[in-house]
C-alpha positions as CSV (number, residue, x, y, z in Angstrom):
1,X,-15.5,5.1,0.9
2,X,-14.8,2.3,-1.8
3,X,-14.9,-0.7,0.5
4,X,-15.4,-2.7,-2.0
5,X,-12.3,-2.1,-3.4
6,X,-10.4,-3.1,-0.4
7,X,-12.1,-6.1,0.1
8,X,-10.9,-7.5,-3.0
9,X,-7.6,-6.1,-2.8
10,X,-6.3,-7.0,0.6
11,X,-5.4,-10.8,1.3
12,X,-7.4,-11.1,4.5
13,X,-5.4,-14.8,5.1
14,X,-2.0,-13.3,4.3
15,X,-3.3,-10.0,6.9
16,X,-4.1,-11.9,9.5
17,X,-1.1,-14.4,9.6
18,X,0.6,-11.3,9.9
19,X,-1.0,-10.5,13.2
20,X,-1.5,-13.9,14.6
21,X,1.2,-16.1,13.1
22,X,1.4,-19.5,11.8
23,X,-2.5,-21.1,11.9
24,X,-2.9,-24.2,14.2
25,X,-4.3,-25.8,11.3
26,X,-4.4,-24.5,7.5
27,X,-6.0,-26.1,4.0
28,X,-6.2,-24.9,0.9
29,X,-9.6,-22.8,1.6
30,X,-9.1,-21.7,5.6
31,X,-6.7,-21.1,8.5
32,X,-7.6,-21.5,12.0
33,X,-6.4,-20.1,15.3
34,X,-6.7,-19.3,19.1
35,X,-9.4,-16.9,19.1
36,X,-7.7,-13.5,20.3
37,X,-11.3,-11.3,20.4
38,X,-11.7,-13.4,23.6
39,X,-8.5,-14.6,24.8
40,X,-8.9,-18.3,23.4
41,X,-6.4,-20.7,25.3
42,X,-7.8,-23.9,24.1
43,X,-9.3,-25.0,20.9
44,X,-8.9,-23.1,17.4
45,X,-12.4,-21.2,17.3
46,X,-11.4,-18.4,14.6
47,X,-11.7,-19.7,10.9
48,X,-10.6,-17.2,8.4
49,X,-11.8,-17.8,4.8
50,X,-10.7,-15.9,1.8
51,X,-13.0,-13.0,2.1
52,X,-14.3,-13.4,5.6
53,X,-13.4,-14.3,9.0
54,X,-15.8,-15.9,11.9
55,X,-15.1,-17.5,15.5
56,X,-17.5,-21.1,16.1
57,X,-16.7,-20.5,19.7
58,X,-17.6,-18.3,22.5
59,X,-17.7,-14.9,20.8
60,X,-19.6,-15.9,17.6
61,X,-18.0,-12.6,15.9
62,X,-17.6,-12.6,12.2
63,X,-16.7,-10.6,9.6
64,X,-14.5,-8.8,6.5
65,X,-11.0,-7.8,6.2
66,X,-12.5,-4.1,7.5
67,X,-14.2,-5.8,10.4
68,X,-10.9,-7.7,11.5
69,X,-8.8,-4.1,11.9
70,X,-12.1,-2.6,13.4
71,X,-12.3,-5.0,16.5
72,X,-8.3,-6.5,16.6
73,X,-6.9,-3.4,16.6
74,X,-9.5,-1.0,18.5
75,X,-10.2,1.0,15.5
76,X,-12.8,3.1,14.1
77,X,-14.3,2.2,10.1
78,X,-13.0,5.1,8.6
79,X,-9.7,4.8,10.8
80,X,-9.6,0.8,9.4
81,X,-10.2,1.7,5.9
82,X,-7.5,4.7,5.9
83,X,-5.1,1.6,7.1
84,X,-6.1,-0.7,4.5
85,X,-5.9,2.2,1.7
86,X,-9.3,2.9,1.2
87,X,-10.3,6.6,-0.1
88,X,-12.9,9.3,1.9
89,X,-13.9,9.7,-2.1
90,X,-17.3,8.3,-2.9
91,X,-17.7,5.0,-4.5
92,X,-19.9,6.7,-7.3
93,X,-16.8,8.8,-8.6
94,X,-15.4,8.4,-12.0
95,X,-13.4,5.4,-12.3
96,X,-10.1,5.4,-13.4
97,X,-9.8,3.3,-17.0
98,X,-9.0,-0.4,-16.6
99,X,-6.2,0.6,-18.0
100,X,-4.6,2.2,-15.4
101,X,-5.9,-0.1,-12.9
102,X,-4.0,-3.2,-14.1
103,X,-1.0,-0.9,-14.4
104,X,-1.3,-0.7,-10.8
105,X,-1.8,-4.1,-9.7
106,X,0.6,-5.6,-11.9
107,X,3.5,-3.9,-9.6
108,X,2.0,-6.5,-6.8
109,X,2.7,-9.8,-8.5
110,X,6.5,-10.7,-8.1
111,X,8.7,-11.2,-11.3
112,X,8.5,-14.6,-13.3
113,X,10.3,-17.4,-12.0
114,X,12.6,-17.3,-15.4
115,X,13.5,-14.0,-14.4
116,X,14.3,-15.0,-10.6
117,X,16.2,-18.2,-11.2
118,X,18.1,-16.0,-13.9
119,X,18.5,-13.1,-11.2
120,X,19.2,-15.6,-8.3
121,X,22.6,-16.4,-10.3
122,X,23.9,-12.8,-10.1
123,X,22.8,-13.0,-6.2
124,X,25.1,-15.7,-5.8
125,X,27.5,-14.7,-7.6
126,X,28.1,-11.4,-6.1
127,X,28.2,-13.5,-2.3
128,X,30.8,-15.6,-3.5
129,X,33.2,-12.5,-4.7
130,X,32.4,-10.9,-1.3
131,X,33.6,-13.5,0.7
132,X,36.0,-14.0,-1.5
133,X,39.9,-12.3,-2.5
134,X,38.2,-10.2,-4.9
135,X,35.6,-8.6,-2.3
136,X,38.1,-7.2,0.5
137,X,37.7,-3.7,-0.4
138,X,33.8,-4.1,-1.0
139,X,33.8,-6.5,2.3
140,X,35.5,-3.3,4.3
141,X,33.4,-0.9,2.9
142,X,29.9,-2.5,4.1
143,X,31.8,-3.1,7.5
144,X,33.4,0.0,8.3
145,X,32.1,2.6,6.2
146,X,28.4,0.9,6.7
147,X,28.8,-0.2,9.9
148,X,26.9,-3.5,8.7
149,X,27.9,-6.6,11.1
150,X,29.1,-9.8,9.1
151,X,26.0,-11.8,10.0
152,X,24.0,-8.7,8.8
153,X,25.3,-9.1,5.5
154,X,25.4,-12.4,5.1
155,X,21.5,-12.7,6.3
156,X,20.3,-9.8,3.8
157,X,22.5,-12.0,1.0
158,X,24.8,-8.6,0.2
159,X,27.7,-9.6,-2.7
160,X,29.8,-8.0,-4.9
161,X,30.7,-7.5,-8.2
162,X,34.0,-6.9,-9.4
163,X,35.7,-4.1,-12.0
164,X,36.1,-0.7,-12.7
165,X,33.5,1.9,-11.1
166,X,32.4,2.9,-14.4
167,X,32.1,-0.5,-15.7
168,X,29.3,-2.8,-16.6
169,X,29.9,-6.6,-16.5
170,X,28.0,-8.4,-19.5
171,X,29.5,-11.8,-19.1
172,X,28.8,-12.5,-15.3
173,X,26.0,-15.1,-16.2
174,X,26.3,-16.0,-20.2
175,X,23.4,-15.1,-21.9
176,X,22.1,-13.8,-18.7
177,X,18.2,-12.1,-19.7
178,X,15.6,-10.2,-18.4
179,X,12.0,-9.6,-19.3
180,X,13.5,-7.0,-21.1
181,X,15.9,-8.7,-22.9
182,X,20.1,-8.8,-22.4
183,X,20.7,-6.4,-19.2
184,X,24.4,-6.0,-18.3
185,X,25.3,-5.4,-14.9
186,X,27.2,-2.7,-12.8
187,X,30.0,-3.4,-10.8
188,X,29.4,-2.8,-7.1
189,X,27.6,-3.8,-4.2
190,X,24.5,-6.2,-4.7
191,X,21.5,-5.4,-2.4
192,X,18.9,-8.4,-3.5
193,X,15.0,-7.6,-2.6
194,X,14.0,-10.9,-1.2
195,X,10.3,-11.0,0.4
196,X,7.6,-13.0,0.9
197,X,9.4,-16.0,-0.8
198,X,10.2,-14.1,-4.0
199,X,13.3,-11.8,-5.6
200,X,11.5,-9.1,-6.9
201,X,14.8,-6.7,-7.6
202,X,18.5,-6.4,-7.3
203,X,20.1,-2.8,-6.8
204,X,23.5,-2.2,-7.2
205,X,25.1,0.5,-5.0
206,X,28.3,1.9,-7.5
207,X,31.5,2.9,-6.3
208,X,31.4,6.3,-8.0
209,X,28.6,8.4,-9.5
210,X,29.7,7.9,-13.3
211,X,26.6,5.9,-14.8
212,X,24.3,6.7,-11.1
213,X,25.1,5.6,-8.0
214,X,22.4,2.9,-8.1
215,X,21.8,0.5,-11.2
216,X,18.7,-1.6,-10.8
217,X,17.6,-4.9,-12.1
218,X,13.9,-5.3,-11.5
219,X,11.7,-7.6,-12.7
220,X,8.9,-5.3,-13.3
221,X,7.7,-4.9,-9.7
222,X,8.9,-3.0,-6.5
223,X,9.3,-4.6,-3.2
224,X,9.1,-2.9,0.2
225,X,12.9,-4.2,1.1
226,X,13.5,-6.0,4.6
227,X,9.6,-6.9,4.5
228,X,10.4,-9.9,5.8
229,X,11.6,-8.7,9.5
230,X,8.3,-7.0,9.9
231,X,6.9,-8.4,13.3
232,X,3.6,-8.2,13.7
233,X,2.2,-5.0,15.8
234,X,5.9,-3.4,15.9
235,X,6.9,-0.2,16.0
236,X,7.7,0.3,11.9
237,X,10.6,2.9,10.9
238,X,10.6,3.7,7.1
239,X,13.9,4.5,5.6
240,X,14.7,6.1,2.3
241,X,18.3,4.1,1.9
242,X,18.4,0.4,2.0
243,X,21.3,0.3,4.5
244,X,19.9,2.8,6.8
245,X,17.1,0.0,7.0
246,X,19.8,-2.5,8.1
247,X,21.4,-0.3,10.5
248,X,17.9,0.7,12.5
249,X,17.5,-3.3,12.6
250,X,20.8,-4.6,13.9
251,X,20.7,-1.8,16.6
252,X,17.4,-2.1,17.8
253,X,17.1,-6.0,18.0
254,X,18.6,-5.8,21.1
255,X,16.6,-3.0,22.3
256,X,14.7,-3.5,25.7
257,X,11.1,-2.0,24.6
258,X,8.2,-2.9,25.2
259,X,7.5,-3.6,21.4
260,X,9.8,-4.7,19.1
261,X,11.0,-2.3,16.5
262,X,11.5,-3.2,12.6
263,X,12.4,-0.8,9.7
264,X,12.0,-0.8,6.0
265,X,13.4,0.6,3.0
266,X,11.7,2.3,0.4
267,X,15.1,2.2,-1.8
268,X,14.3,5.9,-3.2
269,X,12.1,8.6,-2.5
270,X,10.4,7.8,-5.5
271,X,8.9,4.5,-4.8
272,X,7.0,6.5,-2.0
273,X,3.2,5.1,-3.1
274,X,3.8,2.1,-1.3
275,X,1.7,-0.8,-3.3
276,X,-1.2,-2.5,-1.7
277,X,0.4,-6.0,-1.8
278,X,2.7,-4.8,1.2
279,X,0.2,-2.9,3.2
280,X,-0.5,-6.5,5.8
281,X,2.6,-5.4,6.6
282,X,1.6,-2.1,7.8
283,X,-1.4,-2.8,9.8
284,X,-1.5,-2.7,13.6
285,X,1.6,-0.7,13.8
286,X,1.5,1.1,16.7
287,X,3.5,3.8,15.6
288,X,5.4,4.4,11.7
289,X,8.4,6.7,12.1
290,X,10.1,7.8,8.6
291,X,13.3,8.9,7.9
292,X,13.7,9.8,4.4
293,X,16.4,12.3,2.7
294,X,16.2,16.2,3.6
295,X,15.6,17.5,-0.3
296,X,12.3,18.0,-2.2
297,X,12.0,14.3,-3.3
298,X,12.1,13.0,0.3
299,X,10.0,16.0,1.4
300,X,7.1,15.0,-1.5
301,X,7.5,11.2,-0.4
302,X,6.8,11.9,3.6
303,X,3.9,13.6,2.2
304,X,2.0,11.0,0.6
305,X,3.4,8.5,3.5
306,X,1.6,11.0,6.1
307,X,-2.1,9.4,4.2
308,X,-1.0,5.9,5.6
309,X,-1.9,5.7,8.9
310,X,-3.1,8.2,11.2
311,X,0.2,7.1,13.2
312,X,2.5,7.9,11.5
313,X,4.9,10.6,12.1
314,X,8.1,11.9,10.2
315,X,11.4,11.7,12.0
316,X,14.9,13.2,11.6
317,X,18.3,12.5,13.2
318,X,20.0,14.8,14.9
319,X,23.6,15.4,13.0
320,X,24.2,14.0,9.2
321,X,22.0,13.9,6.3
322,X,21.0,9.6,7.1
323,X,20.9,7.2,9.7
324,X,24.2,5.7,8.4
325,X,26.0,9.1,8.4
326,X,24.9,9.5,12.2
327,X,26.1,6.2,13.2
328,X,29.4,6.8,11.7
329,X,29.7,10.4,13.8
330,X,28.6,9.1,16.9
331,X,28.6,5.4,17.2
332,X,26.1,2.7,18.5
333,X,25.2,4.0,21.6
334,X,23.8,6.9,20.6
335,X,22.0,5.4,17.5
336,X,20.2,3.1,19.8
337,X,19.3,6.4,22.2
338,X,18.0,8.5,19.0
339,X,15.7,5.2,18.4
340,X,14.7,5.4,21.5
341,X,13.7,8.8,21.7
342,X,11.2,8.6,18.4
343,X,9.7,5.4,20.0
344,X,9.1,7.2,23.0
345,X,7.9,10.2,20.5
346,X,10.3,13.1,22.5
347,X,11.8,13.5,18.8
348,X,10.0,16.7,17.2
349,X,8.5,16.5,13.9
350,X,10.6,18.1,11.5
């Protein structure tokens, strides 16, 4: 088991804000907290450093990132380590050429800030035609033929931009770059990947399949989309499509259960080695429930997910190929009934 790799790979500060919130007190080299290894009301016993974690108070435990999953979440080592990516392969093996490695991690650094700012311009610009005369069809289309609320949209910054379905807008933002150089754009709906504080893509879903239904503008890296509504130890859904994501959301916040459900999107079947940057997400979820397309992409994608977590556990609806196309057969209610059913696991694996 290559621990050491995961120790230096997983930020163990960003992990565990993600299980115990906001610190009580944070500096530039620790957080402190509320002990939870044994129920701390008072005082802020539990330091976590970089690359270790210890409680100065009653329970004097102490520890790695490996340690944290271990006695937080009731797991066993090789049970943490699966979580946190780690590999049953010895550390001896061959490594793989540095190379390749810094391939890898580069996809968990977010684009430049150039490229953002740029990017950030077509985000806006894309909101303002929504909203606006030119966006009524596009507007309609997210509403009724999406069955995305207005403040859904508006939260996950959806636009539009206008023309022809086979069209590409050069001139939206003059002299508009990427790290690649001049990119045009596609006309249709804008789906911005905002997490963790950064834009690390924009997708464009097209009105026709002419040049491909999608059109990305990345930056260089991939982001796990709707990140952000991860709630620490909730019951994660994976989507393939980046509106089924949205739909699982705005139908389950409401949902009476006692945990709180959150979905994410990969964005396509293909981005189905999820990076290390976004596993924190991940950990402590009780249960992972994917939904991904019924074809040999999404069937090769659920079965590298499956290595994940030893909770995990594919799901399927029961009419339409997506979640969107079973909302629009049979409404809200029984959306909200089919989550139900796969967090209550009566949902066979398919």
């Amino acid at each position: 088991m290559d621990t050491d790799y995961i120790r230096k790979n997983i930020n163990l500060r960003e992990l565990i804000r993600q299980d115990l919130g906001k610190p009580k007190f944070s500096t530039a080299k620790s957080d402190s907290y509320c002990c939870p290894l044994h129920n701390e009301t008072k005082g802020n016993s539990l330091v976590v450093y970089d690359d270790h974690w210890k409680c100065y108070g009653k329970c004097s435990c102490t520890g790695d990132v490996i340690e944290w999953v271990i006695r937080k979440w009731g797991k066993t080592f090789l049970e943490a380590c699966a979580l946190l990516g780690g590999s049953n392969e010895s550390v001896w093996r061959e490594r793989p050429q540095r190379r390749v490695i810094e391939e890898v991690e580069s996809q968990s650094t977010p684009p430049t800030e150039d490229w953002q700012l740029n990017s950030l311009q077509i985000v806006e610009y894309a909101e303002s035609m929504l909203w606006g005369r030119n966006g009524k069809r596009a507007l309609d289309y997210l509403l009724n033929s999406r069955g995305l609320t207005r403040s859904t949209i508006k939260e996950h910054r959806l636009g539009y931009i206008p023309g022809a379905a086979d069209q590409w807008r050069y001139d939206i933002i003059p002299g508009w770059t990427d790290d690649r150089g001049n990119v045009p754009v596609a006309c249709g709906i804008t789906i911005p990947h905002l997490a963790n504080g950064h834009l690390w893509a924009v997708r464009v879903r097209r009105a026709a399949d002419i040049i491909g239904k999608y059109h990305g503008i990345r930056g260089g890296s991939k982001a796990l989309y709707n990140a952000d509504s991860v709630i620490p130890g909730s019951i994660l859904f994976i989507t393939e499509g980046e509106f089924d994501a949205l739909l699982i959301d705005q139908h389950s916040f409401d949902h009476d259960l006692n945990n709180p459900v959150c979905a994410v999107s990969l964005a396509s079947a293909s981005n189905y080695r999820i990076n290390r940057y976004w596993y924190p997400k991940l950990i402590g979820a009780p249960m992972i429930a994917a939904r991904l397309d019924a074809d040999a992409a999404g069937d090769k994608a659920l079965t590298q997910l499956q290595t994940l977590s030893p909770v995990f556990r594919p799901c399927q609806v029961p009419v339409g190929k997506d979640v969107t196309d079973f909302y629009l057969l049979h409404g809200a209610g029984e959306l909200k009934r089919w989550i139900d059913n796969v967090v209550n696991m009566e949902v066979k694996n398919v």
